[in-house]
Backbone of each chain as ProteinMPNN parsed JSONL, in Angstrom:
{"seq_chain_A": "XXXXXXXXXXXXXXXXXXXXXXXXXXXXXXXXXXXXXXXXXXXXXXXXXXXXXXXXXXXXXXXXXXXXXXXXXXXXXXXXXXXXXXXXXXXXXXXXXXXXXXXXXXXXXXXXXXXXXXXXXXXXXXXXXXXXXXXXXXXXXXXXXXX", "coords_chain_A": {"N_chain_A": [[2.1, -21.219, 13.722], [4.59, -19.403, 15.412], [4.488, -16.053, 16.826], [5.965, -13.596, 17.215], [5.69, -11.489, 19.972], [4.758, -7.831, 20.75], [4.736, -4.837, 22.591], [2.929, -2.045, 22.323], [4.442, 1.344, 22.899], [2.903, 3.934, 25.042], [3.176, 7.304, 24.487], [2.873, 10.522, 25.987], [1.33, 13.548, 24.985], [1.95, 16.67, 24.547], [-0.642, 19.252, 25.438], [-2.596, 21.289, 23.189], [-3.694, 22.874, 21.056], [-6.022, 21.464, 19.504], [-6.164, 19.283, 20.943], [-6.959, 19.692, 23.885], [-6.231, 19.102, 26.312], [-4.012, 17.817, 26.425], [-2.721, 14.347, 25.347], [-2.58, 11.074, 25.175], [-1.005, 9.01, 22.661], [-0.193, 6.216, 21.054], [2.754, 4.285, 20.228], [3.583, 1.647, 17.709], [6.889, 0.945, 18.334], [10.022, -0.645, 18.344], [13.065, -2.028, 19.517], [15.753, -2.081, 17.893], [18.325, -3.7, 17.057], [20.687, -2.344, 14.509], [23.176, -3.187, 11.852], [25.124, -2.386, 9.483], [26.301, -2.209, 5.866], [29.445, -2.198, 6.097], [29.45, -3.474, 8.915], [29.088, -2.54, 11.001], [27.752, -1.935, 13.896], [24.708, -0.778, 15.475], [22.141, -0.307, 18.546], [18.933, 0.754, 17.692], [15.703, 2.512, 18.001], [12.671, 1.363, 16.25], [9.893, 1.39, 14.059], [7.271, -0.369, 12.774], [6.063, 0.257, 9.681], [3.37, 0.148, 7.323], [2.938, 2.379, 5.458], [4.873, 3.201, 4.531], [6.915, 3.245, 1.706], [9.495, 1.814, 1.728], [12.275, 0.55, 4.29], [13.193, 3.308, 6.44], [15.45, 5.564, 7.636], [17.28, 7.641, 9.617], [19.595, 9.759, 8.66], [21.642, 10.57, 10.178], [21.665, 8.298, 11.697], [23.498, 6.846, 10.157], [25.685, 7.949, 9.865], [26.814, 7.761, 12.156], [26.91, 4.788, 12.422], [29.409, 4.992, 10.448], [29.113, 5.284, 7.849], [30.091, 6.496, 4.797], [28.163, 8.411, 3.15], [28.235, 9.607, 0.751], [29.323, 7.878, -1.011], [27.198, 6.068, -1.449], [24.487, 4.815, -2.85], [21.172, 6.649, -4.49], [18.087, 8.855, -3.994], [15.295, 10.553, -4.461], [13.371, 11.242, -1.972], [9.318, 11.269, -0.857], [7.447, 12.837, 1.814], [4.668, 13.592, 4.667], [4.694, 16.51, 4.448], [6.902, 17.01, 3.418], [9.269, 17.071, 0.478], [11.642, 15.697, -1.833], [13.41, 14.704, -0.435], [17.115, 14.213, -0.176], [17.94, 10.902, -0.203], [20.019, 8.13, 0.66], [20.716, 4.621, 0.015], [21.534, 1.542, 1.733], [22.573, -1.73, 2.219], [21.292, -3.078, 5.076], [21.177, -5.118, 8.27], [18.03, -6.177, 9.953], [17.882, -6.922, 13.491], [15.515, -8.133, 15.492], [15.323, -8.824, 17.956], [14.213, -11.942, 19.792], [15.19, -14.015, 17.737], [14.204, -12.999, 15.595], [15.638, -12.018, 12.244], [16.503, -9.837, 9.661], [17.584, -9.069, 6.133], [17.7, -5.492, 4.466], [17.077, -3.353, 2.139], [17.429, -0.417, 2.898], [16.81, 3.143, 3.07], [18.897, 6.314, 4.604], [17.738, 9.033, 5.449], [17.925, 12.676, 6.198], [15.316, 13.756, 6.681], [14.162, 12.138, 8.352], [15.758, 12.411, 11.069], [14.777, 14.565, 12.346], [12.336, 12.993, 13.738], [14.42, 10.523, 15.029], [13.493, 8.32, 15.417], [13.533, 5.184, 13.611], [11.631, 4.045, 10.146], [10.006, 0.745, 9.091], [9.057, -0.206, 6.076], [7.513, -1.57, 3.564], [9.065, -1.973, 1.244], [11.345, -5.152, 1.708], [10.661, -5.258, 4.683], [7.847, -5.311, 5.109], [7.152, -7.498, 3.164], [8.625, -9.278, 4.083], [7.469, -10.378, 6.399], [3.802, -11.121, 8.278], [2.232, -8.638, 9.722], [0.324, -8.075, 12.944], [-1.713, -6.012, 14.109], [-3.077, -4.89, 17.25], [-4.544, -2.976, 17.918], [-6.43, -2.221, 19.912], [-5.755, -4.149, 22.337], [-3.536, -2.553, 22.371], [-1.147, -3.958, 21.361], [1.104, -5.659, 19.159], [1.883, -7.963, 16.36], [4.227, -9.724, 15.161], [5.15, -12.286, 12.812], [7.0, -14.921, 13.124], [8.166, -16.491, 10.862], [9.006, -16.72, 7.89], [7.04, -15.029, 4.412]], "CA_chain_A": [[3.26, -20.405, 13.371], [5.538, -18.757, 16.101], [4.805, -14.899, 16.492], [6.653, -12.345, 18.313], [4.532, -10.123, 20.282], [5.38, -6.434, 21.437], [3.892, -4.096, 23.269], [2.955, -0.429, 22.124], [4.568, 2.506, 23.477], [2.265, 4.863, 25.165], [3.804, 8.666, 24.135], [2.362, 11.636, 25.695], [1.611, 14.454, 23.942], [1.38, 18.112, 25.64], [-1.636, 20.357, 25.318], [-2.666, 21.918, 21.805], [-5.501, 23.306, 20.526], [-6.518, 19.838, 19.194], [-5.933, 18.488, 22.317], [-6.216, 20.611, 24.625], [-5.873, 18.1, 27.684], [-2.721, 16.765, 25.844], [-3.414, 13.442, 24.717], [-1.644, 9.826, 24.891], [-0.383, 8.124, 21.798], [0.509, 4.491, 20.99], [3.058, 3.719, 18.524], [4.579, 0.41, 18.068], [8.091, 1.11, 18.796], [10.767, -2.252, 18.38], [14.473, -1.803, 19.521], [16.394, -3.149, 17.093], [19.822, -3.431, 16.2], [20.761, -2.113, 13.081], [23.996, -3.779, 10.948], [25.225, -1.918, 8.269], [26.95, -3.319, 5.412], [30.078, -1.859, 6.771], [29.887, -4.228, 9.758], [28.817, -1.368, 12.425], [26.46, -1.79, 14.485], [24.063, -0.135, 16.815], [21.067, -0.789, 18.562], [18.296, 1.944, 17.326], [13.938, 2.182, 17.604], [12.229, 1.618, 14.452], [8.597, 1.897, 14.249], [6.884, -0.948, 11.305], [4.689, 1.723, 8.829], [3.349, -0.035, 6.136], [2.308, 2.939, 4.27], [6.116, 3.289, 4.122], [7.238, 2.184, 0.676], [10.637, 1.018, 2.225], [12.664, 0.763, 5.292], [13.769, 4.521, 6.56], [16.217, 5.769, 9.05], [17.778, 8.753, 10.159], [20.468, 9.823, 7.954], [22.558, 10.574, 11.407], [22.358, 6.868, 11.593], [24.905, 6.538, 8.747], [26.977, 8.773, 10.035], [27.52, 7.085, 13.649], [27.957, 3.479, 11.738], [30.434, 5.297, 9.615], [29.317, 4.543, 6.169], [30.095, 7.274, 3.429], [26.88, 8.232, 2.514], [28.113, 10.86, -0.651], [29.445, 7.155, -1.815], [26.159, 5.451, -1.866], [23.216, 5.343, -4.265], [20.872, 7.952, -3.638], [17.502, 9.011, -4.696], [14.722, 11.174, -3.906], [11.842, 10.635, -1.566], [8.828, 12.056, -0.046], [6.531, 12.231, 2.949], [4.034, 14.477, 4.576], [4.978, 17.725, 4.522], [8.34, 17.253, 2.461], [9.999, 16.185, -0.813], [12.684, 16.093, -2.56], [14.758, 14.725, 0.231], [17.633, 13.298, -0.686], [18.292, 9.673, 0.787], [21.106, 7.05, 0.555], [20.835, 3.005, 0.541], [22.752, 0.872, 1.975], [22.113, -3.133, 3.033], [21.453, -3.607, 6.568], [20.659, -5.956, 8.637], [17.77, -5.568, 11.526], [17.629, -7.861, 14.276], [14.652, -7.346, 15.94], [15.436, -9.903, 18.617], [13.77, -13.016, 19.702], [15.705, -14.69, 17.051], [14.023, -11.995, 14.161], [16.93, -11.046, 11.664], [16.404, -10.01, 8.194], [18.168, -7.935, 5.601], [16.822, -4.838, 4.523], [17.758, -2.402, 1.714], [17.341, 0.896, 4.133], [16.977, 4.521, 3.045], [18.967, 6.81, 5.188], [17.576, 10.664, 5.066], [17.529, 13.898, 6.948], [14.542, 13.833, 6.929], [14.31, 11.419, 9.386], [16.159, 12.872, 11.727], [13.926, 15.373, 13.638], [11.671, 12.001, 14.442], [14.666, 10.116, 15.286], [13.354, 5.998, 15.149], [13.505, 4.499, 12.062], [10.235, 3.34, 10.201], [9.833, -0.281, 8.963], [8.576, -0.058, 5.312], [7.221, -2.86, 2.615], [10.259, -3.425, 0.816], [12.262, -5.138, 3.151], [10.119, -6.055, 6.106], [6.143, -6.47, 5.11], [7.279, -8.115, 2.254], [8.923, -10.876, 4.324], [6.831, -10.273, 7.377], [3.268, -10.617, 8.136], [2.314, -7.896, 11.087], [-0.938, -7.733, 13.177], [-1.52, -4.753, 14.981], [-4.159, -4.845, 17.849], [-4.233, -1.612, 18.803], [-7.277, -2.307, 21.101], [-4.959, -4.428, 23.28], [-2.078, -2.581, 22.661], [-0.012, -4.763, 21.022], [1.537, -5.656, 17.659], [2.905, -9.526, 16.678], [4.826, -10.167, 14.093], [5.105, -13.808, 12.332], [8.697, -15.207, 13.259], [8.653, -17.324, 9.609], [9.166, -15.839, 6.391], [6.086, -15.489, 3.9]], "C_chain_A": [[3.575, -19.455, 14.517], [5.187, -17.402, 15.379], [4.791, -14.109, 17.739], [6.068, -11.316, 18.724], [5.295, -9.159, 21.243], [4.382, -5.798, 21.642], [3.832, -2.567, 22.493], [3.864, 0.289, 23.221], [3.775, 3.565, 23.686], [3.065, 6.559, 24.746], [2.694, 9.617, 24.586], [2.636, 12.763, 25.051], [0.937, 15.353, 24.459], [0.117, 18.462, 25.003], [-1.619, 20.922, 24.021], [-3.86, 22.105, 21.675], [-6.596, 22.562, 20.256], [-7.369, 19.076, 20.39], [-5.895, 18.978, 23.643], [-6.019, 20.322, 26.581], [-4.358, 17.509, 27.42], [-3.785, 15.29, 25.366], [-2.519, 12.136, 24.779], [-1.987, 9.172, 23.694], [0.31, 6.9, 22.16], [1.172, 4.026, 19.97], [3.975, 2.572, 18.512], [5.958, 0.429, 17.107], [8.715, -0.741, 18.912], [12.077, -1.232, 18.641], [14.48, -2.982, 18.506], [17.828, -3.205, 17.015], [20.103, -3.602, 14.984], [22.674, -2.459, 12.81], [24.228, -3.174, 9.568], [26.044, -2.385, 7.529], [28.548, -2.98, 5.13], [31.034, -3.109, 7.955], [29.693, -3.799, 10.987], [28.194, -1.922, 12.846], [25.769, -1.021, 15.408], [22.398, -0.268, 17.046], [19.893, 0.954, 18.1], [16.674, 1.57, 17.559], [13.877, 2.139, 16.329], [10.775, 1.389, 14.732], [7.916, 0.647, 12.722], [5.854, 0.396, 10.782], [4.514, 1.242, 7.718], [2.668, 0.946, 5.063], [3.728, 3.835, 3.506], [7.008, 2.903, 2.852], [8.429, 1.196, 0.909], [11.047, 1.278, 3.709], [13.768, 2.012, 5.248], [13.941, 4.869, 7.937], [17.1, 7.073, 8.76], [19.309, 9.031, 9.229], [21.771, 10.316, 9.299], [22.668, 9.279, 12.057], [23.492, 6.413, 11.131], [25.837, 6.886, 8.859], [27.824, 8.203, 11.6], [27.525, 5.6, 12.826], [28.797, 4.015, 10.488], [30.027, 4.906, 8.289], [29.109, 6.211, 5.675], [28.756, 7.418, 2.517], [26.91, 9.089, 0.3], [29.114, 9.061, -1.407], [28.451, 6.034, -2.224], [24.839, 5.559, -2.771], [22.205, 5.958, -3.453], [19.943, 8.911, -5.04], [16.544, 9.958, -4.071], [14.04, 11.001, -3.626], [10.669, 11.768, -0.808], [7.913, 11.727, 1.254], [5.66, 13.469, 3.16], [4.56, 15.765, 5.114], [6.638, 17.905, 4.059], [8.568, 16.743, 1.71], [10.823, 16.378, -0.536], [14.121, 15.733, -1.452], [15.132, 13.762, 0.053], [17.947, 12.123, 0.615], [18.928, 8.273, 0.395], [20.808, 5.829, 0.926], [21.753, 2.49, 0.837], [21.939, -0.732, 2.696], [22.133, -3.305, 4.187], [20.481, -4.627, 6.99], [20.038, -5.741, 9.946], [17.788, -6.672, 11.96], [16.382, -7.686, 15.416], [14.292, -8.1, 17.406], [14.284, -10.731, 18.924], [13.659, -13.975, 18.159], [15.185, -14.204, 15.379], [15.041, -11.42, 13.204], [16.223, -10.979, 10.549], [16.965, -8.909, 7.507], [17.051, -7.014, 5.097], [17.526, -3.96, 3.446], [17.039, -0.752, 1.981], [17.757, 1.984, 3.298], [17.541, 5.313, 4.003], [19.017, 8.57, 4.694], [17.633, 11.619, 6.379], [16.227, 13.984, 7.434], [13.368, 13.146, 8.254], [14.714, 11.763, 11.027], [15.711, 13.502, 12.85], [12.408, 14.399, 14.094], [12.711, 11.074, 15.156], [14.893, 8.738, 15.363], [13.558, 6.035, 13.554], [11.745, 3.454, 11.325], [10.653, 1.724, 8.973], [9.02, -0.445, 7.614], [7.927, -1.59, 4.618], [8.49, -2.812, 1.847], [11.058, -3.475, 1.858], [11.584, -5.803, 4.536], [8.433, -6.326, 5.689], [6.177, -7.511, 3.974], [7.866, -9.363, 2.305], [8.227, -11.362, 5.694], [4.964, -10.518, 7.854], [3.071, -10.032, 9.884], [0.908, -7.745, 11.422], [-0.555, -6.861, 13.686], [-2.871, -5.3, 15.851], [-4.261, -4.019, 18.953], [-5.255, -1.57, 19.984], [-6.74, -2.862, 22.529], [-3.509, -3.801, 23.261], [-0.697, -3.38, 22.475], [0.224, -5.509, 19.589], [2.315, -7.335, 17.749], [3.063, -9.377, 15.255], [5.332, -11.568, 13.697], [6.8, -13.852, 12.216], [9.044, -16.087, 11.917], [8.059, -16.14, 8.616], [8.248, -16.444, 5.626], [7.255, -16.334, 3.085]], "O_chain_A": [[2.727, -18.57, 14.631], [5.309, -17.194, 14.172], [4.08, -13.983, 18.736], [5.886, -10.307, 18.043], [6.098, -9.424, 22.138], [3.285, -5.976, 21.112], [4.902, -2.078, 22.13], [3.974, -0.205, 24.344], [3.704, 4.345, 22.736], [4.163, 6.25, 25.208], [1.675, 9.701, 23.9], [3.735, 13.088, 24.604], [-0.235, 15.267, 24.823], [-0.149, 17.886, 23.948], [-0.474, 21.096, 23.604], [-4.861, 21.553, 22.133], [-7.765, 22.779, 20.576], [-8.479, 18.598, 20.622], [-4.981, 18.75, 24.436], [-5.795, 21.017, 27.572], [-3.73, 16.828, 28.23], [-4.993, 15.195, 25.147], [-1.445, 12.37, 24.226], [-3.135, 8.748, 23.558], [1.055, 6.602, 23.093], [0.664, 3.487, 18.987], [4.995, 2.525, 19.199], [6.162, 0.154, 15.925], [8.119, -1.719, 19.363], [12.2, -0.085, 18.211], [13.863, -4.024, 18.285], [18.279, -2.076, 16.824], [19.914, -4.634, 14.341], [23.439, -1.936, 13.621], [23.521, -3.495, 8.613], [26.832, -3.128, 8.113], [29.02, -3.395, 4.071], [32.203, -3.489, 8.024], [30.013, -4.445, 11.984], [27.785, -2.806, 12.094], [26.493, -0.546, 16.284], [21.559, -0.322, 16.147], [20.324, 2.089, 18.302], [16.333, 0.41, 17.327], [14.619, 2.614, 15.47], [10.548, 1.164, 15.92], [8.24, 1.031, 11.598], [5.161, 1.192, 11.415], [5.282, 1.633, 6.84], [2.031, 0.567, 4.081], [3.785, 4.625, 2.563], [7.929, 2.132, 3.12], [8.453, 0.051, 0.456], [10.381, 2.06, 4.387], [14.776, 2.044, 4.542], [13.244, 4.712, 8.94], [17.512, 7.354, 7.634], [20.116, 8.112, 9.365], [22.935, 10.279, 8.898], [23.571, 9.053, 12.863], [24.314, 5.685, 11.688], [26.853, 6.501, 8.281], [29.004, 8.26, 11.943], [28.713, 5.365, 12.605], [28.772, 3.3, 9.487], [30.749, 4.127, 7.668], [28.221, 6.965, 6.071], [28.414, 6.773, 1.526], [26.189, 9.092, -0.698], [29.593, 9.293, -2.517], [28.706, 5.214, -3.107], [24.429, 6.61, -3.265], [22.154, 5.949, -2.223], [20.307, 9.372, -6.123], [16.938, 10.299, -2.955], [13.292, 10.476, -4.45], [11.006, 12.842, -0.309], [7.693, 10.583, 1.651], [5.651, 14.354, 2.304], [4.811, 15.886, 6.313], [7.373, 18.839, 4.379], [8.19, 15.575, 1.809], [11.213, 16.959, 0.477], [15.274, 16.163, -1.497], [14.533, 12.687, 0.0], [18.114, 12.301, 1.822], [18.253, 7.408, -0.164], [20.587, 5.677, 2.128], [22.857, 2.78, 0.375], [20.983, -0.759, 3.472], [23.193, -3.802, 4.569], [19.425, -4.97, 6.459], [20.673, -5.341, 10.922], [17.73, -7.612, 11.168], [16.638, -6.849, 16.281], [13.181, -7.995, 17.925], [13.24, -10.363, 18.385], [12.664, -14.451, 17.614], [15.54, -14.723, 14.321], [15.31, -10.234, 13.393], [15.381, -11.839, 10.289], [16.936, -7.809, 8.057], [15.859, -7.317, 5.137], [18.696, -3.725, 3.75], [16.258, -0.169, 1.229], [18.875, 1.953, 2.784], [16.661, 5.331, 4.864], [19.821, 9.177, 3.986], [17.364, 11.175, 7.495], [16.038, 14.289, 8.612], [12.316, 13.517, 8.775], [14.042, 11.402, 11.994], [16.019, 13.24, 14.013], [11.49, 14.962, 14.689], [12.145, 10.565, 16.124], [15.946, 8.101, 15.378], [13.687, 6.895, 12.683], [11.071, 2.576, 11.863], [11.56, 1.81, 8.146], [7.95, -0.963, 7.935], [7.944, -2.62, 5.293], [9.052, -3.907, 1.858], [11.446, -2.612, 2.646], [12.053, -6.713, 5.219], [7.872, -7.394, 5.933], [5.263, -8.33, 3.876], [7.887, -10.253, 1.455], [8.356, -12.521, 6.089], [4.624, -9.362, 7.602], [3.482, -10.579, 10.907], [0.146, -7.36, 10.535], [0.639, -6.627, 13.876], [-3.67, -6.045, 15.285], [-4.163, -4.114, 20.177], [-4.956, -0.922, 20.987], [-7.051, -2.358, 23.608], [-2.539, -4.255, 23.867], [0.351, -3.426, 23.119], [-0.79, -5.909, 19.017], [2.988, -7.816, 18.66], [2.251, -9.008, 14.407], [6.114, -12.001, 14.543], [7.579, -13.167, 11.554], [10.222, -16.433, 11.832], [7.218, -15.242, 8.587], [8.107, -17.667, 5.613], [6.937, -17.157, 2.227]]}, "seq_chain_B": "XXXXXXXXXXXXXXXXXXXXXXXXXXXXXXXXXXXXXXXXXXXXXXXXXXXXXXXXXXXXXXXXXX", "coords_chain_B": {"N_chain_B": [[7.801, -12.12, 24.914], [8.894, -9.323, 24.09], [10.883, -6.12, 25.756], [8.927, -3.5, 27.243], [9.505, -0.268, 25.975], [8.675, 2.016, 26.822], [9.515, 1.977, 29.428], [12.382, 2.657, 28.788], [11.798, 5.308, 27.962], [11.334, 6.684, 30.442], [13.518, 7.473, 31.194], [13.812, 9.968, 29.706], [12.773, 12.253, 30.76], [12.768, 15.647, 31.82], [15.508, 16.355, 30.097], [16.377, 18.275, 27.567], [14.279, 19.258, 24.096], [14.56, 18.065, 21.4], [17.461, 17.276, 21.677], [19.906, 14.543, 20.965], [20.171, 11.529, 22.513], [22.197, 9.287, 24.608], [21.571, 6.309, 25.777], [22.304, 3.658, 28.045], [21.335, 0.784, 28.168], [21.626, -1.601, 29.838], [22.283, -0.411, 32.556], [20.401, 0.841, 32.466], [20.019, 3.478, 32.441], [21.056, 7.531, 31.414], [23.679, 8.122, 29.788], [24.696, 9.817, 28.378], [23.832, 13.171, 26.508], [23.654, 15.568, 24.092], [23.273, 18.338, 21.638], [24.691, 17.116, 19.045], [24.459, 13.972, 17.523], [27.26, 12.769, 16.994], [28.987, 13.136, 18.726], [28.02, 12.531, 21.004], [27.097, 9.6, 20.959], [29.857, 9.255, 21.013], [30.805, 10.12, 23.66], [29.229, 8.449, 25.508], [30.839, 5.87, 24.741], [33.294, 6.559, 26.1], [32.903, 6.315, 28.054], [32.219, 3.517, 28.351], [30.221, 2.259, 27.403], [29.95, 0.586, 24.746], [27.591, 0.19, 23.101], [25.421, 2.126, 23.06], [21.676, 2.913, 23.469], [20.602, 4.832, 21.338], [18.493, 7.862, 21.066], [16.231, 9.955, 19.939], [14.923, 13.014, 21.968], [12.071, 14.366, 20.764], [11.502, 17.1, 18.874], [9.327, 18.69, 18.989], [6.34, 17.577, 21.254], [3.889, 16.153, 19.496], [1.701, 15.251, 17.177], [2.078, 12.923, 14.913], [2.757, 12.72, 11.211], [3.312, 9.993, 8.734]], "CA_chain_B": [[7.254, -10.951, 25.342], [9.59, -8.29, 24.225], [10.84, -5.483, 26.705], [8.148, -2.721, 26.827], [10.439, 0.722, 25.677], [8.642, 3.213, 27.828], [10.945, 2.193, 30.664], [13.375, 3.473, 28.412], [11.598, 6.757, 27.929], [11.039, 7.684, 31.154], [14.624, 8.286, 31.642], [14.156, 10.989, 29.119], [12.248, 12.9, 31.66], [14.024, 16.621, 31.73], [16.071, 16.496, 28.342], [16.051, 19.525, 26.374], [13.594, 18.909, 23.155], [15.741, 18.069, 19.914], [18.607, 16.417, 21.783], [20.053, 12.83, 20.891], [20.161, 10.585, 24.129], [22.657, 7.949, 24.8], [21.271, 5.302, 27.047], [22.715, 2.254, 28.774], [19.894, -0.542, 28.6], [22.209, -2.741, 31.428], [22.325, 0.319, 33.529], [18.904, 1.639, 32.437], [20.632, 5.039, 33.109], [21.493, 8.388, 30.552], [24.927, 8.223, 29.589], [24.959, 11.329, 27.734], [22.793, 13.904, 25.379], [23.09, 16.956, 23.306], [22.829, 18.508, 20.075], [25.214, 16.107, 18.377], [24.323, 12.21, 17.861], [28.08, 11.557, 16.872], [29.395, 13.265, 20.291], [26.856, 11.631, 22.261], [27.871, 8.047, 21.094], [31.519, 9.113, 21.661], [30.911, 10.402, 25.171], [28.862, 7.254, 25.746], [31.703, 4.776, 24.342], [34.606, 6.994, 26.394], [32.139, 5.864, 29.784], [32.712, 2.052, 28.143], [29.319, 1.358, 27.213], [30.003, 0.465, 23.035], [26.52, -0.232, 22.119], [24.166, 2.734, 23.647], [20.536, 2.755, 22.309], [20.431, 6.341, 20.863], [17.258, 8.152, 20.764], [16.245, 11.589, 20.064], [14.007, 13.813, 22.25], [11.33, 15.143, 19.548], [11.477, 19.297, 19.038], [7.807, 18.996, 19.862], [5.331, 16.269, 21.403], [3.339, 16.493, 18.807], [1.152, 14.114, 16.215], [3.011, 12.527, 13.711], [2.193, 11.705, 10.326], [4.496, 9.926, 7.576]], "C_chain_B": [[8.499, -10.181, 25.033], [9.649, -6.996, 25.528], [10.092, -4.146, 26.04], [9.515, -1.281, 26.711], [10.08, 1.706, 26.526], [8.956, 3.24, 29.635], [12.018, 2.787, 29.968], [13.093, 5.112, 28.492], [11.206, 7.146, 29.004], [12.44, 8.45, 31.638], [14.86, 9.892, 30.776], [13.508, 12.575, 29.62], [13.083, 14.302, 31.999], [14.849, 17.064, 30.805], [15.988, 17.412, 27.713], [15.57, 18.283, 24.902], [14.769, 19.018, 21.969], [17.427, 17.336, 19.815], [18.992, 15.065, 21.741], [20.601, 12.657, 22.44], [21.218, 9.545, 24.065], [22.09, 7.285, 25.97], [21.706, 3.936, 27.316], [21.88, 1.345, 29.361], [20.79, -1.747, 29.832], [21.845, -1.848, 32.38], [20.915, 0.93, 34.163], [19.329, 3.146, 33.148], [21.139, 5.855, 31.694], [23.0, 8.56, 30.832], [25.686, 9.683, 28.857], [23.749, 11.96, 26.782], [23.447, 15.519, 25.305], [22.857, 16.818, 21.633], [23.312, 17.654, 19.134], [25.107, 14.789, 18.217], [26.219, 11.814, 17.614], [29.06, 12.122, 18.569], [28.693, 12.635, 21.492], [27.093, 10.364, 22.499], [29.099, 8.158, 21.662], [31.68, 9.338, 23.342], [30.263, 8.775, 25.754], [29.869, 5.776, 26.006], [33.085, 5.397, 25.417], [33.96, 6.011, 28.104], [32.131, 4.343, 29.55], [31.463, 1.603, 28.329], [29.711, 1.558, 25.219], [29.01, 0.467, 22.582], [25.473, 0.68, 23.118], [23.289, 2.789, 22.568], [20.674, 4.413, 22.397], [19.143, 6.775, 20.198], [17.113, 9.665, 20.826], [14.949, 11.954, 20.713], [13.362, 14.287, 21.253], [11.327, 16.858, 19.81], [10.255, 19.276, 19.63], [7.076, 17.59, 20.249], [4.172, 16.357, 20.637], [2.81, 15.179, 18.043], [2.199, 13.774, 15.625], [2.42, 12.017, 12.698], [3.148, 11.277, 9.202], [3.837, 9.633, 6.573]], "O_chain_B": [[9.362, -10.418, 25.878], [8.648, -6.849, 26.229], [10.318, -3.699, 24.916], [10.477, -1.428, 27.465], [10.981, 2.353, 27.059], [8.758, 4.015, 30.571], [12.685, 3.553, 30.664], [13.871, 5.961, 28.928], [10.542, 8.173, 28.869], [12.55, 9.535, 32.209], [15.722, 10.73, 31.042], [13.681, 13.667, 29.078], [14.184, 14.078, 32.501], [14.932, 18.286, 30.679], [15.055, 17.217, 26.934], [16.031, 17.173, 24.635], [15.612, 19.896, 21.788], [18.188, 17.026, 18.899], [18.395, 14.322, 22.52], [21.211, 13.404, 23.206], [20.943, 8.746, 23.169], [22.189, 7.786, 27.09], [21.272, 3.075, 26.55], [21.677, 1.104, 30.55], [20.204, -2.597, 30.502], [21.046, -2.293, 33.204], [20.471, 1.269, 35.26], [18.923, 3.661, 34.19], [21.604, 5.138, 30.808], [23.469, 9.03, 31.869], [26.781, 10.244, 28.888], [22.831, 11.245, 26.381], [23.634, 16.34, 26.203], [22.524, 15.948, 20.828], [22.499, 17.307, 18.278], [25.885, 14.235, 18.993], [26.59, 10.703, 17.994], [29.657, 11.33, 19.298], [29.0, 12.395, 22.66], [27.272, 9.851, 23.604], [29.501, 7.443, 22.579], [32.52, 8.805, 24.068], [31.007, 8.058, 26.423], [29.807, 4.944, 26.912], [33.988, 4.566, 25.517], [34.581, 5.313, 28.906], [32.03, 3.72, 30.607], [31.255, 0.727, 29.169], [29.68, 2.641, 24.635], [29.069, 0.76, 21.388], [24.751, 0.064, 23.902], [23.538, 2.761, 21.363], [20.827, 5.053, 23.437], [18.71, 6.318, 19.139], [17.722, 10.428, 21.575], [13.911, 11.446, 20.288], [14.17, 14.844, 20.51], [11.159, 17.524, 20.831], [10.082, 19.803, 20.728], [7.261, 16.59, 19.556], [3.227, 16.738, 21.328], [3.397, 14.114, 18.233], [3.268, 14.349, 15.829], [1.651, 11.065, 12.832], [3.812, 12.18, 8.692], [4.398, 9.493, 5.486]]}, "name": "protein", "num_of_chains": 2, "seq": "XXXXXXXXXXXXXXXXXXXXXXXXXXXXXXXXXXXXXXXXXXXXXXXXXXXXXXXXXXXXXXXXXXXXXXXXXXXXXXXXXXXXXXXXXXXXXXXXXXXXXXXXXXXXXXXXXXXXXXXXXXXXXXXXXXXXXXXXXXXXXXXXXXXXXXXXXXXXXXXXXXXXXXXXXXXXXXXXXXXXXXXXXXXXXXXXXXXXXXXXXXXXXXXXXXXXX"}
């Protein structure tokens, strides 16, 4: 079975108390282009996170492919260090190239926002996906056929 | 082999923290950034690239956990 392999993104990360050399991070980062069900498009990062219950993106996504978010359904979610934020679905479609497409019913929140990428949840992508990670080499493949 | 992204991020080198980025993956060059993502695309699209990858500088370099 055909699978699409990507590389991590190294990310440094300044000096902190923690850390107080700074520290490099690896997070596997995909461009994708995102399709909204609109017809927009634009290419955006997204990040897979399966401890993600769904696929979530930047609610300033929604607003550069023009979709009306105060007319979409719209529920409340949380993460670490916030609730209660509200966040709008809408059908899109990622392409995650090398011939990867699949629809996705996508949360777009605020909350999102001050990370920027978009994360890659179980409904929606591990649920038609399966994903290794091998963070020892640095690199993530994803199975180009649908379970 | 997908294209590795941190050729993209080194153009973000300089950037004020918190600002959206337009970037031109043909050009591999910053097309625009500030506080606004929908001025950023528009300045981007007026320079006649339609499809910049838009990425935000993080407020801090910091852990992340979701």
């Amino acid at each position: 079975m055909a699978k699409i392999s990507y590389d991590y993104t190294p990310v440094e990360l300044a000096a902190s108390e923690p850390y107080p050399q700074g520290i490099t991070m690896y997070r596997p980062l995909i461009r994708a282009t995102i399709t909204a069900s609109n017809g927009n498009s634009l290419p955006w990062l997204v990040m897979p996170d399966s401890g993600a219950d769904a696929c979530l993106l930047p609610v300033s996504l929604a607003s550069l492919l023009k979709l009306d978010v105060l007319r979409l359904p719209k529920d409340l979610t949380g993460g670490v260090g916030s609730s209660a934020n509200v966040t709008y679905y809408d059908t899109v479609t990622l392409n995650l190239g090398s011939g990867l497409e699949f629809k996705a019913y996508a949360g777009f929140t605020a909350g999102m926002d001050n990370v920027g990428f978009g994360l890659l949840g179980q409904n929606g992508f591990f649920d038609k996906y399966n994903v290794e990670f091998l963070h020892r080499q640095k690199r993530f493949t994803i199975e180009a056929t649908r379970e | 082999m997908a294209t590795a992204i941190v050729d993209l991020f080194d153009l973000l080198e300089g950037i004020p923290a918190g600002a959206w980025v337009a970037i031109s993956e043909r050009q591999h060059s910053v097309l625009a950034y500030g506080a606004d993502a929908q001025t950023v695309l528009s300045e981007a699209q007026s320079k006649g690239e339609d499809q910049p990858l838009i990425v935000r500088v993080p407020e801090q370099a910091s852990s992340m956990f979701f």
